[in-house]
Structures are given as C-alpha cells and as structure tokens.
N, C-alpha and C positions, 0 to 999 in steps of 0.2 A: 269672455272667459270660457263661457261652457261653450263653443266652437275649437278652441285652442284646446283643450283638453279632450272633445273628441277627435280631433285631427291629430293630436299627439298618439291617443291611445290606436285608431286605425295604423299608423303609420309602425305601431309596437308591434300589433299583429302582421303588418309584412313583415318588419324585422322578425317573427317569432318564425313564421313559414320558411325562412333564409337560415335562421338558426335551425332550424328539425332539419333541413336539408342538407346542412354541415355537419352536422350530428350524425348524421346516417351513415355518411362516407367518412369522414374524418374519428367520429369516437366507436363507431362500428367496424371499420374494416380498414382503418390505419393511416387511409390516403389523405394527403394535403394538397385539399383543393383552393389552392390560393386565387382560381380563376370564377367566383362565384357570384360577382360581377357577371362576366360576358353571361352566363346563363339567368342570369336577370335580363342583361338586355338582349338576350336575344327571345325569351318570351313578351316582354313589352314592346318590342318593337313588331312581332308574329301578331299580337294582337291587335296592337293601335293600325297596322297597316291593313290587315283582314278587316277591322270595323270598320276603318274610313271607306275600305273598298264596298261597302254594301253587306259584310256580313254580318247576323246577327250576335250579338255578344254574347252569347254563352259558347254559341260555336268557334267564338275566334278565342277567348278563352283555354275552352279547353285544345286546340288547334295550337297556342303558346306553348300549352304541359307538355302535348306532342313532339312539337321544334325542339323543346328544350331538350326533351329526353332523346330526342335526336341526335342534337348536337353534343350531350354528354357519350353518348354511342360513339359518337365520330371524333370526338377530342378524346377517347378514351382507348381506343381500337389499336390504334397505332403504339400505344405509348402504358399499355395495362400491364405492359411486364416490369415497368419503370417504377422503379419504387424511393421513399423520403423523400430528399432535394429534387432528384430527376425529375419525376413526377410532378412534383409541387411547381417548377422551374416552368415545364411544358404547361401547366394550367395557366402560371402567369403570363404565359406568353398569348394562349387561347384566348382569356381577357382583352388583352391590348389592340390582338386582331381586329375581333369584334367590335373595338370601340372605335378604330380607325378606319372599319369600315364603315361603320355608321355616321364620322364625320366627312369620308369623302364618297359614299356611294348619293350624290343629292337624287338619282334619279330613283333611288328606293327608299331614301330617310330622310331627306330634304338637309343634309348634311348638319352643321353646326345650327342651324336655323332651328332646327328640331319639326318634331310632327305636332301642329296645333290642332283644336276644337275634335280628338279623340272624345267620341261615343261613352257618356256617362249614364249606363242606365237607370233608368226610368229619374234623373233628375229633372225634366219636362213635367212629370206629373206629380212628381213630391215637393221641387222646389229646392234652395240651395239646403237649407238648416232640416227638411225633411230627406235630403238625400245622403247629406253626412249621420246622420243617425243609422236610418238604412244599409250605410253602407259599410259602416263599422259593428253592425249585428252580420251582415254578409262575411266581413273577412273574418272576425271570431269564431261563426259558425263555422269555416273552411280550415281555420286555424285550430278549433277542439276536432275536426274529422280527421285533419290528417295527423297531429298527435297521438288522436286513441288508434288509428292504422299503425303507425309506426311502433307504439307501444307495446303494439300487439305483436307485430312483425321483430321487435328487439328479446320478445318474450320467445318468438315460436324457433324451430329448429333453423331457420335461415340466418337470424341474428344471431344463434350461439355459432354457427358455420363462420358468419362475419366475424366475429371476436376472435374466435382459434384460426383465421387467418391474420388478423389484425397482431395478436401474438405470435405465432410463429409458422407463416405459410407453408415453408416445406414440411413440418410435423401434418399440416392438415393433407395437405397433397398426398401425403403418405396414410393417411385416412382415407383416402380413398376420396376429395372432397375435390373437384377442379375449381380452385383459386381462382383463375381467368376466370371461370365464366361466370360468379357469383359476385367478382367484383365491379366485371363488365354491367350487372343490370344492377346492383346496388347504385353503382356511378348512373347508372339511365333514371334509376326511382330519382336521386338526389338532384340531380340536372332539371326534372318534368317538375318537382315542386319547386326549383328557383324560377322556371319558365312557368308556373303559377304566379307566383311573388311578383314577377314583373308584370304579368299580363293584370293582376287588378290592382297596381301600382299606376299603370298608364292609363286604367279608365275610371281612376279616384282622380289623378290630378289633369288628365284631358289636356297635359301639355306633357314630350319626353323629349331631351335629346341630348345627346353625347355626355354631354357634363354630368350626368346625372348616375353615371354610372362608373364613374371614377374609383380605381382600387383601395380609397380609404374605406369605401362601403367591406369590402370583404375585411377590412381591416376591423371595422367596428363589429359584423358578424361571429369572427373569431373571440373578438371579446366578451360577448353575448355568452357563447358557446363555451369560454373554459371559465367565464365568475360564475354561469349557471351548473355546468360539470359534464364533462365532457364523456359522452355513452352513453348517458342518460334523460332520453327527451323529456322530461320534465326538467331537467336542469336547463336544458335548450330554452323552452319554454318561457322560464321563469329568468333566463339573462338576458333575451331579447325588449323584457320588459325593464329590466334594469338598465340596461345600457340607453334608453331611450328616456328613463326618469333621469338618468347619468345628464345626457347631452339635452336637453329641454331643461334642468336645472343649471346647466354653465352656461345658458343662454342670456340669464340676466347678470351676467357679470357685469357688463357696461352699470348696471344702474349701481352695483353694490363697489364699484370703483370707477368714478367716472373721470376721471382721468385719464383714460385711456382711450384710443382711438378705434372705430368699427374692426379695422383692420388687426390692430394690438389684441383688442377682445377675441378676434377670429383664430389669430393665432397662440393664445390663451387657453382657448377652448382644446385646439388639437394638440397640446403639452399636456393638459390636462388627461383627455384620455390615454397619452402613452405612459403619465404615470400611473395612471387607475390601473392600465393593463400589468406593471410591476407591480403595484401593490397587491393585486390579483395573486400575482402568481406567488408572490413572496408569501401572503398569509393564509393562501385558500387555493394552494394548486391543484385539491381535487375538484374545486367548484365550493359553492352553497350548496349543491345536493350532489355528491359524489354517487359514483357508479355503485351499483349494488353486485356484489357479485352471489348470484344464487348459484346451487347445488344442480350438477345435474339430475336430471329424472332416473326413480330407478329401470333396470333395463327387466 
C-alpha cells in the first residue's frame, strides 16, 4: 500500500510540473496548447536516449529542459502569429508528429517496442522501496522550485505583460510591449518544463514508449489546470493533485462493481473524467483557487 501511494503521489508531481507548464502558456498568455504531450515526449525521450548513450543524468536531464524548450521555439516560430483554434490546431498536430515519429523512427526510439532499462539514479545504492522515496522527495523538490519561480514570474512585470496580452494583444502592442516575442519565450519556458516532466518521468519508470504519451495525457492536464484555476499556479498546483486522487480513485471501480469487465471498467474510468471535466466547468469555471487579480503598482 505505502508503494502505491508513493508511486501515486510521484506520478502527481509530474502531473503538477505539466500543469505549471500549461499554466503559464495557456492562463498566462492565452495560448492553447493542446500539443503538451509531444513536449513531454520529446524530453523523455532527450533523456532516456542521452542516459543510455553513457550520459550522466543530471546532464541528460537538464539536456531534455533544453530539447524541449527547443522544440517549443520551433513548433512556436512559425505559427506565434496564430491565435485560439489555429494555434491550438497546429500544437495538436506537433504532438501527433512527435508521437509518430517515435513509433517509426526504430533507429533512434526502438519504435513501438519502446526504450527499456533507462538509468534510474542511484536506485543500485538505495534499492527499489529506498529509491521511490528518494525519488518522489526529488520530483517535489523540483515541483515547489519551479512553482515559487513561476509564481514569482506571474507576480513580476513579465506576467502582467502576459495577461494584457493574453486580454487584448493589440492594446499591448500599442503599449509599446512586442507580443511575438514575449510569447515566443513564454511558449520556450512552458515547453523546457514539459521537457522536465518527461525527462524524470522516463527515469522513475526506466521503461518509455509511444503509448505513453497519447493525447488523453494533455486531456487530463487541462483538467488539472482549469478544477485547480486557470492563471494561477497554485491552482495548477493543487488540480494536478486532484485529477490524480480523481483517476487513482476510479481505479477500483472493478472491486465496487464487479460486474463489469477490465475493459468496461477502463472505459468507465475515461466517462468518468469527461464528466468531472463538465462538472468542473459547470460549478467552478474559475477553478478551486481562481485567478487573483491585483492592482497595478503605483507609477
């Protein structure tokens, strides 16, 4: 039981790193990044393929945050004047990319086979039940650094620049504020922490491949991000953890309806959050912790 419960609670703080990431770009600066997937896998795959190669893991790690925020630069560059559906459209598609390349590039991902026995540090000297401890004080700590970062960053003059684009870009543009280019490295920050998310996702489970990054993930993300309250990274924060007490509690459906089959149950589960996600929005469309809106400073 207390394995289940830390593997549950690790598994909350990548979802929370996924949510502050969606949080940044989506309740900060308006964009609908429906592609939040592919920039998971493409830090979990940066890292798992950097470790196996002989890197050490903190290098290949932070070498994901890089890729990722790469890849948000290059899925963004082209398409940063694209705004609502467009936008949102072109991300879903960067996802799908990315996932079809990972199931047919075998000579860089080992295709649908997936990449085995990824580099789980220091589980050799802690051991299985001393390494999930460890490893869930590891993603917390990384999980409260880049919350009180971002927090700080939603408080400072770059996240009020996000918001008054996020409201009405050409009023800011007319401020004198370039839109492009603020939303260009807002979109690079949020992409480097999904390319975190994946990178200590692939070397908690030391097995990744295709399947694992399928678009119900950013599906669940989004739920995270508007039952916790959208703008506000404690709200992020605090639905990542929710949506994962959510989906770890419709897990024992089977037992409380046994009637039903693996399969029935499985697709019970995924009903189930698409009506959490209306119910959501019907009683608490600003979240559990809605956006705060403070006063400018005086000039």
């Amino acid at each position: 039981m207390l394995s289940y419960v830390i593997f549950s609670a690790t598994t909350a703080g990548i979802y929370g790193l996924l949510a502050l990431s969606l949080n940044l770009i989506w309740g900060g600066a308006g964009m609908v990044n429906l592609g939040l997937a592919g920039f998971f896998a493409v830090g979990a795959y940066a890292s798992a393929i950097l470790s196996l190669a002989g890197v050490p893991v903190p290098i290949a790690i932070l070498a994901a945050c890089a890729m990722g925020a790469a890849a948000g630069i290059g899925a963004t560059w082209a398409t940063v004047r694209l705004r609502g559906d467009y936008h949102a459209i072109v991300t879903l598609g960067f996802a799908e990319v990315v996932r079809l390349v990972a199931m047919n590039e075998r000579w860089l991902t080992n295709g649908t086979d997936g990449l085995p026995g990824i580099p789980a540090p220091l589980k050799s000297v802690l051991g299985p039940q001393g390494f999930a401890v460890f490893y869930l004080c590891l993603v917390l700590t990384i999980l409260v650094a880049v919350f009180l970062a971002l927090r700080r960053l939603d408080r400072a003059p770059f996240g009020r620049v996000l918001k008054a684009i996020r409201e009405d870009q050409d009023l800011a543009g007319f401020a004198g504020k370039n839109a492009m280019r603020v939303k260009l490295i807002a979109f690079a920050v949020s992409a480097g922490i999904a390319g975190l998310a994946g990178a200590l996702y692939a070397h908690y489970q030391s097995y990744i491949s295709p399947d694992h990054f399928q678009p119900l993930l950013t599906i669940y993300i989004f739920l995270a991000v508007t039952s916790g309250g959208v703008g506000r990274p404690a709200g992020a924060f605090l639905g990542a953890f929710l949506v994962i007490l959510f989906l770890e509690g419709t897990r024992f459906l089977g037992h409380l309806l046994p009637g039903l089959s693996s399969g029935q149950v499985a697709a019970s589960r995924e009903i189930l959050v698409g009506l959490a996600f209306l119910l959501v929005l019907h009683l608490r469309p600003q979240g559990v912790l809605p956006e705060r809106i403070r006063p400018a400073p005086a000039q």
